[in-house]
C-alpha positions as CSV (number, residue, x, y, z in Angstrom):
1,X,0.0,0.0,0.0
2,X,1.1,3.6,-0.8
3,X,1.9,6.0,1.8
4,X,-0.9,8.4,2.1
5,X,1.0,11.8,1.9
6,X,3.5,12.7,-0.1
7,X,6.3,15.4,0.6
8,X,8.5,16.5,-1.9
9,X,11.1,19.1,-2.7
10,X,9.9,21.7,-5.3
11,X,13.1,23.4,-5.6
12,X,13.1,27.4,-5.3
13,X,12.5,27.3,-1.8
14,X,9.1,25.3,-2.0
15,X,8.4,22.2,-0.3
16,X,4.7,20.4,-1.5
17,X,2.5,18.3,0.0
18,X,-0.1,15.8,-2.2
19,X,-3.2,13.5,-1.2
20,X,-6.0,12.1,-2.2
21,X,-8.9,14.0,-1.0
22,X,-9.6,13.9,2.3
23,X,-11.5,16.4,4.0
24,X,-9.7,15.9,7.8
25,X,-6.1,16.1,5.7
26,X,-7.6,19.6,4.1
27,X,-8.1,20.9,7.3
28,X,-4.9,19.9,8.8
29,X,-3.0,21.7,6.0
30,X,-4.6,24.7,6.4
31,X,-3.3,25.1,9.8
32,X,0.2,25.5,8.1
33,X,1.0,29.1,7.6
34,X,2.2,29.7,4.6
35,X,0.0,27.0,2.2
36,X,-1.2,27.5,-0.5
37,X,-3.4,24.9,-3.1
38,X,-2.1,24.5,-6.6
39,X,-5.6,23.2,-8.5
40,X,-3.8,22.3,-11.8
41,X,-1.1,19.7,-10.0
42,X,-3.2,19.1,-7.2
43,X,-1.4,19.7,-4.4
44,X,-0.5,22.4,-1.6
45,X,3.5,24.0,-1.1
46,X,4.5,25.7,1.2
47,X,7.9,28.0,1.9
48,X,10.7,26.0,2.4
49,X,11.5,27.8,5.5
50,X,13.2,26.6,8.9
51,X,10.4,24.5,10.9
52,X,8.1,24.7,7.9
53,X,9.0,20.7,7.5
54,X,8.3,19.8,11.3
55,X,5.5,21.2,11.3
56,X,3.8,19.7,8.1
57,X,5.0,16.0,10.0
58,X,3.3,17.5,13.6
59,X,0.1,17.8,12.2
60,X,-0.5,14.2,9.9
61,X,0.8,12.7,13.3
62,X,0.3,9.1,12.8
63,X,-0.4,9.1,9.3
64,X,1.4,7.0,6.3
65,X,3.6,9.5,4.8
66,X,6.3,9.2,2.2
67,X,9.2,12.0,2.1
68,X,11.2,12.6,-0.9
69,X,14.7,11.6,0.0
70,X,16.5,15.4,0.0
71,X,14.3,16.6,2.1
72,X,15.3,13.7,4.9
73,X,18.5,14.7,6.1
74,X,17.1,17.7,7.3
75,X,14.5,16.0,9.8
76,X,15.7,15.5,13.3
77,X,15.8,12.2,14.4
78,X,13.1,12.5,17.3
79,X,10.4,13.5,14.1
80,X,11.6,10.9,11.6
81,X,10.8,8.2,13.7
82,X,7.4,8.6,13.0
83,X,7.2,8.2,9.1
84,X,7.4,4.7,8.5
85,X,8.3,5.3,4.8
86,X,10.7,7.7,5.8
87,X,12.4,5.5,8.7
88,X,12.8,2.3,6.2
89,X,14.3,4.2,3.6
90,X,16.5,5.9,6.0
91,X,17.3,2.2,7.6
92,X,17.8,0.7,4.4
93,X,20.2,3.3,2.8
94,X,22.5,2.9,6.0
95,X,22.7,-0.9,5.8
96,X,23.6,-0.6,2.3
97,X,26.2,2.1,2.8
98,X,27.9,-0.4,5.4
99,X,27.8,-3.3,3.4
100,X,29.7,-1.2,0.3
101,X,32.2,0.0,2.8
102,X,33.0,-2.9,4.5
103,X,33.2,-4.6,0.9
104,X,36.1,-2.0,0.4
105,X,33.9,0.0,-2.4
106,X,35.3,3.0,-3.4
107,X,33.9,6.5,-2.2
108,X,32.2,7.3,-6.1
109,X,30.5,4.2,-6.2
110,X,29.0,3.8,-2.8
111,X,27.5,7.5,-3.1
112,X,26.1,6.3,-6.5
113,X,24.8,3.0,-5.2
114,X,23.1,5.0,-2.5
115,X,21.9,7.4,-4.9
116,X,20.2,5.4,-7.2
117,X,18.3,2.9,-4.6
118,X,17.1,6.3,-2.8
119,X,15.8,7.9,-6.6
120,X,13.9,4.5,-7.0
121,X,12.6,5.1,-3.8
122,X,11.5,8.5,-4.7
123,X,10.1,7.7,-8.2
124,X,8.3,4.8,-7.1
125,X,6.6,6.3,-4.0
126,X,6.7,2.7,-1.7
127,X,8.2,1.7,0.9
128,X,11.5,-0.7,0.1
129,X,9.8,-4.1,0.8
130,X,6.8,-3.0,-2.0
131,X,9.3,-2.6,-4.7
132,X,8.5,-5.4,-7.3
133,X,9.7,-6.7,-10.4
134,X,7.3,-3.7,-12.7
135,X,8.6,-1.0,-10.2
136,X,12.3,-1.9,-11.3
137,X,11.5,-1.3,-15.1
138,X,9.3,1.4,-14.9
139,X,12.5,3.2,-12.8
140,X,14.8,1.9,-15.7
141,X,13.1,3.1,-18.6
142,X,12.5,6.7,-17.0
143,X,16.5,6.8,-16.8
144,X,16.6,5.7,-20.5
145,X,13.6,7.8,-21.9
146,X,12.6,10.7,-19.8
147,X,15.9,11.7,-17.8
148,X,17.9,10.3,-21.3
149,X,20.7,9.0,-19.2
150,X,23.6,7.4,-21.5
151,X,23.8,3.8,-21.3
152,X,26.5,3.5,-19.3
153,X,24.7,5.2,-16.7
154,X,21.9,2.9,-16.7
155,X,24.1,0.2,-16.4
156,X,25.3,1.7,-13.2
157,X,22.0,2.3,-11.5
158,X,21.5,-1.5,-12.4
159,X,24.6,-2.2,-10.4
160,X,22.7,-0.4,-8.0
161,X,19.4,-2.1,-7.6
162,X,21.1,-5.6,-7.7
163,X,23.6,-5.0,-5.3
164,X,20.8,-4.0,-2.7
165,X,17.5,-6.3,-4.0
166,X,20.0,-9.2,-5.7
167,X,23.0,-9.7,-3.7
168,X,21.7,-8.3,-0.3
169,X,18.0,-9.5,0.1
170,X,18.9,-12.2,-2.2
171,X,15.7,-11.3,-3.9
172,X,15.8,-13.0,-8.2
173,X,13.9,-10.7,-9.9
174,X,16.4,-8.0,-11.0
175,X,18.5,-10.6,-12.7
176,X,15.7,-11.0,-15.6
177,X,16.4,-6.9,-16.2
178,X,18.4,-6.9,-19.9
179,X,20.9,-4.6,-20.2
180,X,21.3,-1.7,-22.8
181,X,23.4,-2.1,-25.7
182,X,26.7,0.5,-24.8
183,X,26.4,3.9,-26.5
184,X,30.0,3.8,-28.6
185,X,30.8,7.5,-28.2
186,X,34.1,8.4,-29.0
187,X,36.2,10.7,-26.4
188,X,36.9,14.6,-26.8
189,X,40.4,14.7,-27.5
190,X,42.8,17.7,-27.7
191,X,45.1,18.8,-29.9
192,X,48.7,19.6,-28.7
193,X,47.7,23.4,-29.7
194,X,45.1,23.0,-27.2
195,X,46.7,21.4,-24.6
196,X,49.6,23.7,-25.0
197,X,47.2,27.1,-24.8
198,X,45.6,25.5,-21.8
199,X,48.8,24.8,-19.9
200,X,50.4,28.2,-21.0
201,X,46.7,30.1,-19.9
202,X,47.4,28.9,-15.9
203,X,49.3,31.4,-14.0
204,X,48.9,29.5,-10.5
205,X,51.7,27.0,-10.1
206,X,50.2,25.0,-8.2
207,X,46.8,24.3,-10.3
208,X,49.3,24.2,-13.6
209,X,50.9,21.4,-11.4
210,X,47.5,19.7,-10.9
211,X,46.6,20.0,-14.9
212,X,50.4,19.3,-16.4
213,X,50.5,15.8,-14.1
214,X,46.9,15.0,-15.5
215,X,48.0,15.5,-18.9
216,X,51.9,14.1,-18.8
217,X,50.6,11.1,-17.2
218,X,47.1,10.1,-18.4
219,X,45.7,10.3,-14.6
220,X,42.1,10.2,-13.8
221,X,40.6,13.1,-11.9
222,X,40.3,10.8,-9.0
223,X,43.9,9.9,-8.8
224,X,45.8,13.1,-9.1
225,X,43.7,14.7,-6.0
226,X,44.7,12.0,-3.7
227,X,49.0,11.5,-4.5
228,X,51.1,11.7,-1.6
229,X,54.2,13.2,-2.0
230,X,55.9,9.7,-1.3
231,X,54.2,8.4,-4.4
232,X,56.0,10.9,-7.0
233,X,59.8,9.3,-7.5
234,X,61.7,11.4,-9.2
235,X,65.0,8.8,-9.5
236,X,62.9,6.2,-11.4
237,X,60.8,9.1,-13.3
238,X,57.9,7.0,-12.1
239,X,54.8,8.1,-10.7
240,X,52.8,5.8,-7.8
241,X,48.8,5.8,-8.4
242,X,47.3,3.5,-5.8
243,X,44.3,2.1,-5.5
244,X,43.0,3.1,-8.9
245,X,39.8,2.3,-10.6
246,X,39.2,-1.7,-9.4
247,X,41.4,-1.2,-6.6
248,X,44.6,-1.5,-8.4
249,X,47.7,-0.2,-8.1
250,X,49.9,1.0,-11.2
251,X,53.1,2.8,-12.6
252,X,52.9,5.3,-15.1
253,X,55.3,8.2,-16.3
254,X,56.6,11.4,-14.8
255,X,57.6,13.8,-17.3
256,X,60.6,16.0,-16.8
257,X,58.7,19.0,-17.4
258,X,56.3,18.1,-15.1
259,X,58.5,17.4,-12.5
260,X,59.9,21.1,-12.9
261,X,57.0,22.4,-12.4
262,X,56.5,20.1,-9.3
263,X,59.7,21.4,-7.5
264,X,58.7,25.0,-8.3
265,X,55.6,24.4,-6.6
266,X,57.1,22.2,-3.6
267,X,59.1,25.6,-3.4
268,X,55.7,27.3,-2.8
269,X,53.7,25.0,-0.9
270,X,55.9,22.4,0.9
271,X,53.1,20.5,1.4
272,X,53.1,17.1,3.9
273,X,50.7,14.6,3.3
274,X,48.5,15.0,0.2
275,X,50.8,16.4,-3.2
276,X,47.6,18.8,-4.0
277,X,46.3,19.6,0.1
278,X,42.8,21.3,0.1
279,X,41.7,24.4,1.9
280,X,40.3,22.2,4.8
281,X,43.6,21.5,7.1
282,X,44.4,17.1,6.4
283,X,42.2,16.9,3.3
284,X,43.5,17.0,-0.4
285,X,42.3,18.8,-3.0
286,X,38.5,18.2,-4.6
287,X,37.7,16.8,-8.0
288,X,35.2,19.6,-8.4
289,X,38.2,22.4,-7.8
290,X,40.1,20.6,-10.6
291,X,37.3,20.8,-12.6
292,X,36.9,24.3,-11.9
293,X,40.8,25.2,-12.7
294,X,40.0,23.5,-16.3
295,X,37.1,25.1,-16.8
296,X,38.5,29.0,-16.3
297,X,41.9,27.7,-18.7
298,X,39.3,26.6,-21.5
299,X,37.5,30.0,-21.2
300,X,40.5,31.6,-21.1
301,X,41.8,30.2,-23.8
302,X,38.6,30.4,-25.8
303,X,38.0,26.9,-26.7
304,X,34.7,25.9,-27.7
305,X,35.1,21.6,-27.2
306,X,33.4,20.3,-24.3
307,X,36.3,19.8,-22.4
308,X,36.3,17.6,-19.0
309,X,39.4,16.8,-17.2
310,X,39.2,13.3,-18.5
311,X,39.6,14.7,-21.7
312,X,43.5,15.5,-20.9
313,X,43.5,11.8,-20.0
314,X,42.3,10.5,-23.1
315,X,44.4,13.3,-25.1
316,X,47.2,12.1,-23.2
317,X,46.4,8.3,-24.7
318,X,46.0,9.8,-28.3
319,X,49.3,11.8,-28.8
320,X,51.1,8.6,-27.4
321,X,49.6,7.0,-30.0
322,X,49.6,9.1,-32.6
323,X,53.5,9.4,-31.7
324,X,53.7,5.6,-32.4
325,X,53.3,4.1,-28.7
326,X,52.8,0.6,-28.7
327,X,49.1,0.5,-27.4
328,X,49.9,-2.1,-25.2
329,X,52.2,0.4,-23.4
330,X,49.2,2.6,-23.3
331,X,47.0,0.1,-21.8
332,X,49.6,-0.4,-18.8
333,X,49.9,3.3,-18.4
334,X,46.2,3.9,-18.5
335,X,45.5,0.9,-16.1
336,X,42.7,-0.4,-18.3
337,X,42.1,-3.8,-17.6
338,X,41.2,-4.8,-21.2
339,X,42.8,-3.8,-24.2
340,X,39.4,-3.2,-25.9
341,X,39.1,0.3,-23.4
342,X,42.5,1.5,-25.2
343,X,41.5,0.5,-28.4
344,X,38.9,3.8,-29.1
345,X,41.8,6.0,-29.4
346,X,42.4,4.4,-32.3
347,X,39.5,6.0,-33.8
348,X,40.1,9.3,-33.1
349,X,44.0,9.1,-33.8
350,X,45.1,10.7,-37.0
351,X,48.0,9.1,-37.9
352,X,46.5,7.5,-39.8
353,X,43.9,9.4,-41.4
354,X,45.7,12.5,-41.6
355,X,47.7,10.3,-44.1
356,X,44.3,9.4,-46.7
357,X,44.2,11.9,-49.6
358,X,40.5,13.3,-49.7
359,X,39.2,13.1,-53.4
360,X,37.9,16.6,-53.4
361,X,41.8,17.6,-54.0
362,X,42.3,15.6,-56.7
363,X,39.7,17.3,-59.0
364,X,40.5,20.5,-61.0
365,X,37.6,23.2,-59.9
366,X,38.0,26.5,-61.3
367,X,37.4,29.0,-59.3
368,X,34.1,30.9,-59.4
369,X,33.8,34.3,-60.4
């Protein structure tokens, strides 16, 4: 059975509450200050002001009441209690956080795990042991159509629901759920030019440290936030990524130029335990602040690709290459785990492309007068 109310975040400030009729539930809402009825998506919002929340919960007392999952963290733990679609959620979320961490998972895929059991939750509107079979594919295919997530990210929320219904409650019926065929996008690669104007654009030695290491060595995001000054060695040239994607370790190059720009910024910084340290004292730089360094070089520079800071990764993969790098070497320096990941940059190499006269030279067109 559905909860009977429904509380949701409308963004803007606005929280709503929907119901079926019910005459008593009218006049409880009306003692809210602040409500007001919205006749077209029938149902009441309120602002989202501090109490406003508490107080919409104090008054359907008792009731069956479902509460969209960003608005939970902000109910004290004395009120939340009482909304039994609210507590199981809540219950359900923490026991699968534990079992991910204690399974070692990393950080990116537990809060994605978490995220996509709560959005079922939210989209479905039941309570965790209602979720059926139909629930699960009406929940995928509102990834696929509405939300038009790519096809990898479906396949992640998959991950998601079978880890929690399939592997913890042992429950069958996620297993019958076919998987998408993989979008075959190819990666946004720059040219040296690019990389070059980029690089040359960052004034900050410590964030052209951040983006040069990135580039030089093909590093995930993920990876260059959290090096340790133990893991560059500078008398093998080598640099020391641990516990990469799958929980691997690997070796991959440190460039000399790099590693000038690294001792000009030691220099600077002399920082202890992270390479790259944060503004919060112990913690190491964030993904989103390297994302944010790339994004002002790009505008900077005035280039108009839809850069990411995977994309120095991937241009990293393309000039080596292009430069005639064995791809197997590539593979190892990458860390893929199959050489079929490596093998897209050999679509958007031009080595050998750049080589293929187009026939539009070879004709003789005058020129038009």
């Amino acid at each position: 059975m559905k909860p009977e109310i429904k509380i949701s975040d409308l963004g803007q400030d606005r929280i709503a509450v929907s119901f079926s009729y019910n005459r008593d539930f009218v006049q409880k809402i009306k003692t809210v200050k602040g409500h007001k009825w919205h006749p077209a998506g029938k149902y009441w919002s309120f602002p989202d002001t501090n109490g406003t929340l508490v107080k919409i919960l104090n008054v359907f007392k008792g009731e069956k009441i479902y509460i969209d999952p960003d608005l939970q963290a902000r109910i004290p733990s004395h009120v939340i209690g009482r909304c039994e679609a609210t507590k199981q959620s809540q219950n359900i979320l923490e026991d699968l956080r534990r079992e991910l961490l204690s399974r070692k998972y990393s950080y990116k895929t537990v809060k994605a795990y978490i995220y996509f059991n709560q959005d079922l939750l939210r989209f479905i509107e039941k309570n965790p042991d209602e979720i059926n079979d139909s629930d699960i594919k009406d929940y995928l295919l509102h990834l696929a159509e509405e939300k038009r997530f790519a096809t990898s990210t479906v396949n992640q929320a998959i991950n998601a629901l079978k880890f929690y219904y399939g592997t913890m409650l042992k429950r069958k019926f996620v297993y019958e759920v076919k998987r998408p065929r993989r979008d075959r996008k190819l990666p946004v690669v720059l040219s040296q030019e690019e990389v070059t104007k980029i690089l040359s654009s960052v004034d900050n030695i410590k964030h052209k440290a951040i983006l040069m290491l990135v580039y030089s060595a093909g590093l995930r995001v993920g990876e260059v936030v959290k090096l340790r000054v133990e893991d560059i060695d500078s008398k093998r040239m080598l640099i020391h990524i641990r516990g990469a994607k799958g929980r691997k370790d690997r070796y991959t190059m440190l460039s000399e130029t790099a590693l000038q720009t690294l001792r000009q910024y030691w220099g600077q910084y002399k920082p202890e335990k992270w390479l790259f340290e944060g503004a919060r004292v112990g913690r190491h730089v964030s993904t989103r602040t390297v994302e944010k360094i790339l994004e002002h070089a790009c505008k900077k520079t005035d280039i108009k690709k839809e850069v990411s800071v995977h994309s120095l990764r991937h241009s990293f993969a393309t000039h080596l290459l292009e430069s005639g790098t064995d791809l197997r070497y590539i593979q190892e320096l990458l860390g893929h785990a199959h050489s079929k990941t490596t093998e897209i940059y050999t679509h958007v190499s031009t080595k050998s492309i750049g080589k293929i006269k187009s026939p539009l030279d070879s004709l003789n067109l005058k020129e038009g007068r």
